[in-house]
N, C-alpha and C positions, 0 to 999 in steps of 0.2 A: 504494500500500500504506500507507506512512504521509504525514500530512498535517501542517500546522502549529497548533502547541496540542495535539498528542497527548504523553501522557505515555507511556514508553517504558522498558524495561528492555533495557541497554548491557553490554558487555565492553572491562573496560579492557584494550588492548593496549599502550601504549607512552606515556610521561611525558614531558612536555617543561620547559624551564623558562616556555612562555607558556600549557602549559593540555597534557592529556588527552584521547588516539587513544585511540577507539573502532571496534566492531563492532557488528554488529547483522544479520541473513540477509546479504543481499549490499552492504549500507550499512558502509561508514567516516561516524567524526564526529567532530565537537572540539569539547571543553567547554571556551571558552577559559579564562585563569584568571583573568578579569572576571568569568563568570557561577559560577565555584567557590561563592563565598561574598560578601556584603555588605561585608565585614571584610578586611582585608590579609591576603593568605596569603605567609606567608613562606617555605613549603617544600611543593613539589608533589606532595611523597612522602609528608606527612603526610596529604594526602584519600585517595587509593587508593593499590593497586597492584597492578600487573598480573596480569589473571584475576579481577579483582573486579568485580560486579555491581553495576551503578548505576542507580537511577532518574532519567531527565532528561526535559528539557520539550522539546520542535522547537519551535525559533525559527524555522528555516528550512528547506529542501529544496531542494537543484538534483538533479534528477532524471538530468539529461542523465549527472552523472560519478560518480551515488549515493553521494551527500554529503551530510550533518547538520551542522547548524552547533545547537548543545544549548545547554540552560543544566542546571543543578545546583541554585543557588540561587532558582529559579521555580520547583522541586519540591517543597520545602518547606513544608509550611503557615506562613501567617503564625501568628507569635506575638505573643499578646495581652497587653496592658502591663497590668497589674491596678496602677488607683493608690486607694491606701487612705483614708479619708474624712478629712481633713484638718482641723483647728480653725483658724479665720482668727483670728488676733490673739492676744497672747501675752500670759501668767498668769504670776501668781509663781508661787515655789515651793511656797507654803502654800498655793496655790489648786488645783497639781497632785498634792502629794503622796498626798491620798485616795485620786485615782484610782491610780497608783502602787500603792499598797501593795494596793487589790483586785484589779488586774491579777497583780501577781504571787503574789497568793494562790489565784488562780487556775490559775497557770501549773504548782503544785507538785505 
């Protein structure tokens, strides 16, 4: 039924302090709390909680005891760094201040 790389809509049933029980028809899963988020999660209760609907990614399937093993942060789209067009090497002040004062003439 499902496979590995399918994205998936879960019920959280129960919180732990290493990651979040899941449902799904006759599948249990666990989103550990490595694949929560990239970033340190400091409190388990701050991502869900129980009875809330989550989209996650299969990482894995053992068929045999209908188990998921999910991630949360592989659902996500990546987000794109937008870096802004930069001037190499540095100007006095009386060299920046024009542009200054049209930017913020601008801005108003």
């Amino acid at each position: 039924m499902f496979k590995k790389c399918d994205t998936i809509i879960v019920e959280v049933t129960a919180l732990t302090s290493y990651g979040v029980f899941v449902k799904v028809d006759d599948y249990t899963g666990l989103i550990h709390i490595s694949e929560i988020s990239d970033k340190y999660v400091k409190d388990i209760n701050s991502f869900a909680l129980v009875g809330d609907k989550v989209k996650v990614y299969i990482l894995d399937i053992n068929e045999e005891e209908k188990q998921l093993k999910l991630s949360y942060k592989r659902c996500k789209e990546s987000k794109k760094i937008i870096i802004p067009d930069l001037e190499i090497g540095f100007k006095t002040l009386e060299e920046k201040l024009p542009t200054w004062v049209e930017n913020a003439s601008k801005n108003k």
